[in-house]
C-alpha positions in Angstrom: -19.1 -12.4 -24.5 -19.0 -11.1 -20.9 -15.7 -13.0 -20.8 -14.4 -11.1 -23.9 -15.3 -8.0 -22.3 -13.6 -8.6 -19.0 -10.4 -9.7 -20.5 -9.9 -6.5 -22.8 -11.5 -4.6 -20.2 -8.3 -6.3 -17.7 -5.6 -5.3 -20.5 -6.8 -1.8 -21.1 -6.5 -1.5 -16.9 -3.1 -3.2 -16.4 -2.0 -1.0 -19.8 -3.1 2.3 -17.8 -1.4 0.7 -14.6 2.4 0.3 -16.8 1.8 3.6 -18.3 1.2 5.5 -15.3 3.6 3.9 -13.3 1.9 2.3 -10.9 3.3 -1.1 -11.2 6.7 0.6 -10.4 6.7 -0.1 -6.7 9.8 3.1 -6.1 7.2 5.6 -7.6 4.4 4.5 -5.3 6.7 4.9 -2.5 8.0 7.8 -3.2 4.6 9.4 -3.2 3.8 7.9 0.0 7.5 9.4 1.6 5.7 13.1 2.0 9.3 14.2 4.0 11.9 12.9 1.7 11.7 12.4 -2.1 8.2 12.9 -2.6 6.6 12.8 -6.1 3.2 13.6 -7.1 2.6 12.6 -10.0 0.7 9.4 -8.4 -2.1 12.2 -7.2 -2.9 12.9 -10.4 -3.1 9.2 -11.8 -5.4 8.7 -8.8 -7.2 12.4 -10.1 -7.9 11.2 -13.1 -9.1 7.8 -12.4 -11.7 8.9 -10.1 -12.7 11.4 -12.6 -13.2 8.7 -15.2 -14.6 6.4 -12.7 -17.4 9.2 -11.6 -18.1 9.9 -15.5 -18.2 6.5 -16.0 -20.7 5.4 -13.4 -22.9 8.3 -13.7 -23.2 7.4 -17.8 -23.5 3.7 -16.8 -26.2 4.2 -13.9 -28.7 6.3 -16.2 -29.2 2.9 -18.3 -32.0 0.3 -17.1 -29.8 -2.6 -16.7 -25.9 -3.3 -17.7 -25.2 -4.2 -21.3 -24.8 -8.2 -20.4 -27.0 -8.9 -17.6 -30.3 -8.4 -15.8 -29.8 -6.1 -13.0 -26.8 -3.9 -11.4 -25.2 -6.2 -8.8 -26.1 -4.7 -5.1 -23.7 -4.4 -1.9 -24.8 -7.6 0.2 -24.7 -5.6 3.4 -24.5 -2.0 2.4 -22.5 -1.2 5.8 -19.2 -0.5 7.1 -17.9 -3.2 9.4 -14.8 -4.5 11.4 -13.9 -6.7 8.3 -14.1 -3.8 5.8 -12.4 -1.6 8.6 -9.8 -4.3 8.9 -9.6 -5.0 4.9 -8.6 -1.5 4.4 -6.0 -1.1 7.2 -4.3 -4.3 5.9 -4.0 -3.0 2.1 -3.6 0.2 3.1 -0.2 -1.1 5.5 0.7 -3.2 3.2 1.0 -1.3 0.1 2.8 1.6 2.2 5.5 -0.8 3.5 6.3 -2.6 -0.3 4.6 -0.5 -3.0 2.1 -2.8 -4.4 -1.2 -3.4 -4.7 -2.6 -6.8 -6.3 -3.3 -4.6 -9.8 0.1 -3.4 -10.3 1.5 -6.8 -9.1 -0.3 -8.5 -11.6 0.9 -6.3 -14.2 4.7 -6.1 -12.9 4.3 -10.3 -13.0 4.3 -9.8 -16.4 7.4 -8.3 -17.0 9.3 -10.7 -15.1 9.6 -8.3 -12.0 10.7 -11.2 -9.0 9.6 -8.9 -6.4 6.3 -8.6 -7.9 5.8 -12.3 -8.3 6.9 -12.8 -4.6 4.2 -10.3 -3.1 1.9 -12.3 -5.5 2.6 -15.4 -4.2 2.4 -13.9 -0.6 -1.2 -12.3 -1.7 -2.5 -15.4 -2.6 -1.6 -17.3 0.6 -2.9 -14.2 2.5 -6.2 -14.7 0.6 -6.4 -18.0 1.7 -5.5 -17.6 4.8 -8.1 -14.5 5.4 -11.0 -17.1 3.7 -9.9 -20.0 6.4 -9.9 -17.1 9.2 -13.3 -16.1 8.4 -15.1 -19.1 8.4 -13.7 -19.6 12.4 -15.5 -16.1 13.0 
């Protein structure tokens, strides 16, 4: 069941991510280009999601357990380290310089987009190469 509900849970996201435009890589960059052809819709897709996301969590949150498991899952560490510090720059430089992030790839893979399939492919060797990198430290 839980398996059911993550997969229609995945569609309904990457659906929201076409229809918003996210997965279109020009419109991301375009609201990151605050000087030239800036366009904001984007701050309103990100608007809305955090307003569903805050409804959401405070509806879920009043409940004494999630729907198909024991307990809420917990941060391991609860703090902000060099890894999350360095986690967020990455994505964050990243998505500036090509327009993606790994949700919107996923979704533009889908359509056949080449460029989305090549940041994929470059995702997945940087996730390998980040899990390789932090068993050395």
């Amino acid at each position: 069941m839980q398996v059911l509900v993550a997969l229609i849970a995945g569609l309904i996201f990457g659906l929201g991510l076409v229809v918003s435009g996210m997965s279109n890589p020009s419109k991301v960059l375009n609201f990151l280009d605050i000087f030239g052809s800036f366009d904001a819709s984007l701050l309103f897709v990100m608007a809305g999601a955090v307003l569903i996301s805050f409804l959401g969590y405070r509806l879920v949150l009043r409940q004494p357990h999630p729907l198909f498991a024991k307990e809420f899952p917990s941060c391991p560490s609860g703090l902000i380290d060099w890894r999350l510090i360095l986690g967020a720059l990455i994505f964050g430089v990243g998505w500036g310089l090509v327009g993606f992030c790994p949700g919107p790839a996923l979704a533009s893979v889908t359509f056949g987009g080449l460029s989305a399939l090549v940041f994929v492919c470059a995702m997945l060797i940087g996730l390998m190469v980040a899990k390789l990198v932090s068993r050395v430290l």
